[in-house]
C-alpha positions in Angstrom: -77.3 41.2 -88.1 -80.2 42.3 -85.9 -81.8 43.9 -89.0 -82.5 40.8 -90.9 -84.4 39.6 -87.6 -86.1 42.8 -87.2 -87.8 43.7 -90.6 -89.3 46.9 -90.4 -91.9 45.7 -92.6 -95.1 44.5 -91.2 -96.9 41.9 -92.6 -100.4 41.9 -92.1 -102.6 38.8 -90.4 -104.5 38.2 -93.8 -101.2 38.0 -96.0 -99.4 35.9 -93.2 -102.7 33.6 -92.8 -102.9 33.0 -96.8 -99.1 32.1 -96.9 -99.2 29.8 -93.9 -102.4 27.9 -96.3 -100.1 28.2 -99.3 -97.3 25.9 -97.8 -99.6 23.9 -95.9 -101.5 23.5 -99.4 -97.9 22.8 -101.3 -96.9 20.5 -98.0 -100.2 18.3 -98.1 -99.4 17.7 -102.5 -95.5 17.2 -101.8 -96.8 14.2 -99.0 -98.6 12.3 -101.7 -95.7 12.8 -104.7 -93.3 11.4 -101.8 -95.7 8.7 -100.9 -97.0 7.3 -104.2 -93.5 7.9 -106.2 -90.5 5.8 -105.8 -87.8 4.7 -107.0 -89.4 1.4 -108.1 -92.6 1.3 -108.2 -95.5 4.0 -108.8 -98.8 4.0 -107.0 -102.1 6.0 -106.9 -103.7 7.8 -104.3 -106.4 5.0 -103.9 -103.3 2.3 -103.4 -102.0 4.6 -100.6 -105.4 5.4 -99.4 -106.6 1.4 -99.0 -103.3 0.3 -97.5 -104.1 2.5 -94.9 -107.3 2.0 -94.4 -106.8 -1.8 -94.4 -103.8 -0.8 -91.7 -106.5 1.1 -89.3 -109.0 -1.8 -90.0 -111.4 0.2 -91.7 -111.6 -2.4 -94.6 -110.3 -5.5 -95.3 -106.4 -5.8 -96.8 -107.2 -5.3 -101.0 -103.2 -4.5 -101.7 -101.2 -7.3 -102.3 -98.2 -8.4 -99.7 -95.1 -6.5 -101.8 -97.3 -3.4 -101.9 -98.3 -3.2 -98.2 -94.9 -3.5 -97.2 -93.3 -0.7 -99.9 -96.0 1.8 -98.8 -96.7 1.5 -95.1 -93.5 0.0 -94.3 -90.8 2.3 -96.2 -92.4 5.3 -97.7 -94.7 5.9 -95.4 -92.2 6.1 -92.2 -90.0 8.0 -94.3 -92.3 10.6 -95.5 -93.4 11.3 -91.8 -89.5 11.1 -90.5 -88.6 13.9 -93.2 -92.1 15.9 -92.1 -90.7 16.0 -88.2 -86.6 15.9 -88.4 -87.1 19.1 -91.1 -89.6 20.6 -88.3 -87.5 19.7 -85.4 -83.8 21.1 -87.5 -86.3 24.3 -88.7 -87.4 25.6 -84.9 -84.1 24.5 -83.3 -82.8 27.0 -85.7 -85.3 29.7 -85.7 -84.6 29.3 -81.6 -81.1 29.8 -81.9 -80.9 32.6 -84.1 -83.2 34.5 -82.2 -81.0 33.6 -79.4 -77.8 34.7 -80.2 -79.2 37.4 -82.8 -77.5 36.0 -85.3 -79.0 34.6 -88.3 -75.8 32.6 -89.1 -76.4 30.1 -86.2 -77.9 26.5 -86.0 -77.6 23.7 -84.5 -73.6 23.6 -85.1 -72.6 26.5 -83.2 -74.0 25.3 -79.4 -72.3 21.9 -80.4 -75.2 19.6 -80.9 -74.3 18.2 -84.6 -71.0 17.7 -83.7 -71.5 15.6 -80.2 -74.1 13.9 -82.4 -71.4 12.6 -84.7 -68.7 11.9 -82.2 -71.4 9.9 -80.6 -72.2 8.1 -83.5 -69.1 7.2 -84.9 -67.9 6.5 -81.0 -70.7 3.7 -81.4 -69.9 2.4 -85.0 -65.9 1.7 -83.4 -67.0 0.0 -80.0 -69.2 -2.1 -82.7 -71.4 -2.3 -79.5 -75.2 -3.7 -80.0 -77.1 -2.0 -78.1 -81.2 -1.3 -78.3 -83.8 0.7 -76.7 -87.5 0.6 -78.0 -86.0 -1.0 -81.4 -83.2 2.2 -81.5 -80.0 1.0 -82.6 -76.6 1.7 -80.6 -75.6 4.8 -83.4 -79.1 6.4 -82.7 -78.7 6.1 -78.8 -75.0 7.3 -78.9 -75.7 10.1 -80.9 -78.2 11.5 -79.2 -76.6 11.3 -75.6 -73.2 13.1 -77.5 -75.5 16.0 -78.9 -76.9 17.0 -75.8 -73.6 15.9 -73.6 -72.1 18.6 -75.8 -74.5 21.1 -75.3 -74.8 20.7 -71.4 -70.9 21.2 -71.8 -70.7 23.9 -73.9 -73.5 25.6 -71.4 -71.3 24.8 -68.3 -68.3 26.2 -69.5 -69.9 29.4 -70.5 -71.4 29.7 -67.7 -69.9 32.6 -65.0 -71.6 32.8 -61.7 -75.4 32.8 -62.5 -75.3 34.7 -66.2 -74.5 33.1 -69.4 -73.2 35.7 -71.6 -74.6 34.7 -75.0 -71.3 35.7 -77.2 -69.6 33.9 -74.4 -71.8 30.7 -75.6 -71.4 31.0 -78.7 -67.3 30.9 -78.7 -67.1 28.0 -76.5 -69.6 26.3 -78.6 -67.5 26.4 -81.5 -64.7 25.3 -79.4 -66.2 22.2 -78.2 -67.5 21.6 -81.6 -64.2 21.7 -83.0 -62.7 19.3 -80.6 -65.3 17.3 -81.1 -64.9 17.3 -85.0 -61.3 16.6 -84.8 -62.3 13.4 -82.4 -64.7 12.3 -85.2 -62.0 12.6 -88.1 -59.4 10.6 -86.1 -61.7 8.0 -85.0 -62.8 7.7 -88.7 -59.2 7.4 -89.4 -58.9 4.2 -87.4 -62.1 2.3 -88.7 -62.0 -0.6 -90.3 -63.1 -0.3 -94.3 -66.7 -2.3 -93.3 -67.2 0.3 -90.5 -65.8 3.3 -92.1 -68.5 3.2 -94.8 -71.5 2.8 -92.4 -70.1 5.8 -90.6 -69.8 7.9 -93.6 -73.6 7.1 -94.1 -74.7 8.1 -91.1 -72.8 11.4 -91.2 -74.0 12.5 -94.6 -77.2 12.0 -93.5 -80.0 9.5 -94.5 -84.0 8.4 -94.0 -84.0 5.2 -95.7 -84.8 1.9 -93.6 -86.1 3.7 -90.8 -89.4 1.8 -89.8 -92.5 3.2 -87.9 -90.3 2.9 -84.5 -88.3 5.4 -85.4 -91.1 7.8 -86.1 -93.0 6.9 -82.7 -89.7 7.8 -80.5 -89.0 11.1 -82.6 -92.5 12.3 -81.8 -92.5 12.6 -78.5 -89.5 15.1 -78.9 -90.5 17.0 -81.5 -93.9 17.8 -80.3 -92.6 19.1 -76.3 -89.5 21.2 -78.2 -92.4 22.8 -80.8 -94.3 23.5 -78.0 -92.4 24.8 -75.6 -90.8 27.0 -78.4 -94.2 28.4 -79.0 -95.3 29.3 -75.8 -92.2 31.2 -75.4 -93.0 33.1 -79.2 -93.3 36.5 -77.2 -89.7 36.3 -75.0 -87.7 35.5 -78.7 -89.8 38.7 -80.2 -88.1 40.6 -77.7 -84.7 38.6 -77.5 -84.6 40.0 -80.9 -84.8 43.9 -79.9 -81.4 42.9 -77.3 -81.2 41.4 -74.3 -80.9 45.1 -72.7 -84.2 45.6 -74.1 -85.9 42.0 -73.3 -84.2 43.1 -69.6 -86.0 45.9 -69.4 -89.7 44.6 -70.7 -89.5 41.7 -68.1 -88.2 38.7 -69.6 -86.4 36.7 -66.9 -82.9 36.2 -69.2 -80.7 33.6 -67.9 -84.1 31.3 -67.3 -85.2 32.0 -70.4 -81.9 31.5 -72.2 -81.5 28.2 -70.2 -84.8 27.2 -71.8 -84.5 28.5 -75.5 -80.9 26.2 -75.3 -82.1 22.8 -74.3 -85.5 23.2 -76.7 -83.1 23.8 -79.4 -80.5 21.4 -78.4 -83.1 18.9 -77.3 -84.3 19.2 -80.9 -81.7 18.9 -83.0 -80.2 16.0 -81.1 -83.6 13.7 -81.1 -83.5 15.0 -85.4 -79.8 14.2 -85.7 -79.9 10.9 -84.0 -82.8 9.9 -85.9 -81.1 11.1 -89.8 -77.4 11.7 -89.7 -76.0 15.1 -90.0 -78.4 17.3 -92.0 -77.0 20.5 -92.8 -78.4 24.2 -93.5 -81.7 23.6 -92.7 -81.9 24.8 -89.5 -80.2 27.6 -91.3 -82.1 28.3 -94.3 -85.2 27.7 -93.4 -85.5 30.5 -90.6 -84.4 32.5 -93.0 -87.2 32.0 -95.5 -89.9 31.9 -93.1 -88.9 35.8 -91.8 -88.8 36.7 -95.3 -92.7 35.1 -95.9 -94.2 35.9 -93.1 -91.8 38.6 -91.0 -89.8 38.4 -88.0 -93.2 37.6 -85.5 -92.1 34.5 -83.9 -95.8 33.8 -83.2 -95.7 33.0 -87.3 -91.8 32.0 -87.6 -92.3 29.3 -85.6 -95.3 27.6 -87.3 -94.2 28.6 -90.7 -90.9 27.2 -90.2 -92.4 23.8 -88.8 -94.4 23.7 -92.2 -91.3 25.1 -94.5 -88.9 22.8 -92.1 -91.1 19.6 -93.2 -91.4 20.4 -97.0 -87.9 21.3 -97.6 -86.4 17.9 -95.9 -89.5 16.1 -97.8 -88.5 17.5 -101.3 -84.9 16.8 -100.4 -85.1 13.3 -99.3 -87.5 12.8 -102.7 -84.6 14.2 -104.7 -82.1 11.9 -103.4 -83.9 9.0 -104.5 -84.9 9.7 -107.5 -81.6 11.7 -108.6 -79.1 9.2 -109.6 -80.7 6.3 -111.2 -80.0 2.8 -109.1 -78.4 4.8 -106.3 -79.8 7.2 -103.4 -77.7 9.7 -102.7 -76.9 11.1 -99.5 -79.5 13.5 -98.3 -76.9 15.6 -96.4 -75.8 16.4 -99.3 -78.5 17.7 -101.3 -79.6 19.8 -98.3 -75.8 21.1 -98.5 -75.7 22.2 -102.4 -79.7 23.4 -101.5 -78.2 25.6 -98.8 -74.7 26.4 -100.9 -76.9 27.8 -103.6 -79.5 29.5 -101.8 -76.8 31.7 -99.6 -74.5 32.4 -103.0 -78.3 34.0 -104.1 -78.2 36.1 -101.1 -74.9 37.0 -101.6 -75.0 38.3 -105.2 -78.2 40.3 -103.9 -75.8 42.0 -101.1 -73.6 42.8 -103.9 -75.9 43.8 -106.4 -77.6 45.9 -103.8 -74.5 47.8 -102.6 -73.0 48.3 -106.2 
């Protein structure tokens, strides 16, 4: 496994510096389809562009009331909630898989989409209304079970003062199995009303989130990309072993400590925001090594870019996919990921036929 993460092939500055443009480029068009197309109406880039001009009082309102609210109060919230949940899913990811030197891993495995759904659905039984800075009680609940899990998962794989990676990643399946099999059963005793909120949430979802759900995301997602950054050189060596990283001076069990709550801190602030989003902490990663090679220094800023468009095009597909119905954007992310792994498969086989 260590070989997909360590590419012998070096790609040079210039490549990795034109690529990084290239998504950037396809990132910046993608932002104004998602913006001016919908699943109503259709606007032009002037429409988007005097709304929110008018908005930072730059010129006076020219856009009638129905189309101030579709642009800057629906697509405009949702277009920058897919941008950060897809960067925060991408680098909690890319984190964990240099981590545990496993490309297979994400947010799942340390038990952070999990708690986030036993939290959630704990919140849609108690029927509880509770709000913080205009969060509802699922977003709260959720977020305190993702990283409840994760401390717990840490604790119990903890021995002494080492963490044994391997070690973490068995007890975070455990826990997120338990957790799982909590979620099912409390499903099972919902009423029908509830029960179909709940399965929303869990398949994932971006529509009717409003600007206050983008201003408490941010916060999260930029300390988690930073800190992730500034540690690029410790995962570039995590990557060669943790004998090896022992040996050039990285201080492991801090460092692990670290690398965990970035990632779980992360994917709990995505999660709580959008529901259970699947394979793109997984896929992503993945695609970034293979553009730009296995330097985190580029991984990590490529996969906040790649994180971004993927969720973007995703959450465009599942409103314009099924005519008079949005479809759950879990699950286009899901047949996205199905269908990108069955590719690498049939590669590995062709490959070793």
């Amino acid at each position: 496994m260590k070989d997909s993460l360590l590419s012998k092939s070096v790609i040079s500055t210039r490549r990795a510096g034109l690529m990084l443009a290239l998504i950037l480029g396809a990132l910046l068009v993608s932002v104004w389809f998602a913006t001016c197309l919908g699943t109503t109406e259709t606007y032009s880039v002037g429409d988007v562009v005097r709304v929110v001009a008018a908005k930072a009082g730059l010129i006076s309102n020219q856009a009638s009331d129905n189309q101030t609210t579709i642009i800057w109060e629906l697509r405009l919230p949702r277009v920058a909630l897919a941008l950060l949940v897809g960067a925060a899913l991408a680098v909690a990811g890319a984190l964990l898989q240099a981590l545990f030197e496993n490309p297979m891993a994400d947010s799942f495995v340390v038990g952070v989409s999990p708690g986030a759904a036993l939290g959630g659905v704990i919140a849609a039984s108690l029927g509880a209304e509770i709000s913080m800075g205009g969060l509802n009680t699922i977003t709260l609940f959720a977020f305190g079970g993702a990283l409840g899990t994760t401390a717990l998962v840490y604790l119990l794989a903890k021995r002494g003062s080492r963490v044994a990676v391997s070690l973490l990643l068995l007890t975070g399946m455990a826990v997120g199995s338990l957790a799982t099999a909590m979620v099912t059963l409390l499903l099972m005793r919902q009423e029908a009303s509830t029960l179909r909120g709940s399965m929303s949430w869990l398949f994932g979802s971006l529509a009717n989130h409003g600007w206050v759900y983008v201003t408490a995301l941010v916060p999260y997602v930029l300390l988690g990309i930073g800190v992730a950054i500034y540690y690029w050189r410790e995962l570039n060596l995590l990557a060669l072993g943790e004998e090896t990283a022992h040996h050039l001076g990285v201080p492991l069990e801090r460092t692990k400590l670290v690398l965990l709550g970035t990632a779980a801190l992360l994917a709990a602030a995505a999660v709580a925001v959008s529901g259970i989003i699947g394979f793109i902490g997984l896929i992503v990663p993945h695609i970034t090594r293979k553009l730009l090679g296995p330097n985190h220094r580029l991984v990590l800023p490529g996969s906040v870019l790649l994180g971004g468009l993927l969720l973007l095009w995703a959450d465009l597909l599942s409103r314009r996919l099924v005519v008079g119905e949005e479809v759950p954007i879990g699950v286009i992310t899901s047949i996205l990921g199905g269908l990108f792994f069955l590719g690498l498969l049939a590669k590995t086989k062709s490959r070793l036929a």
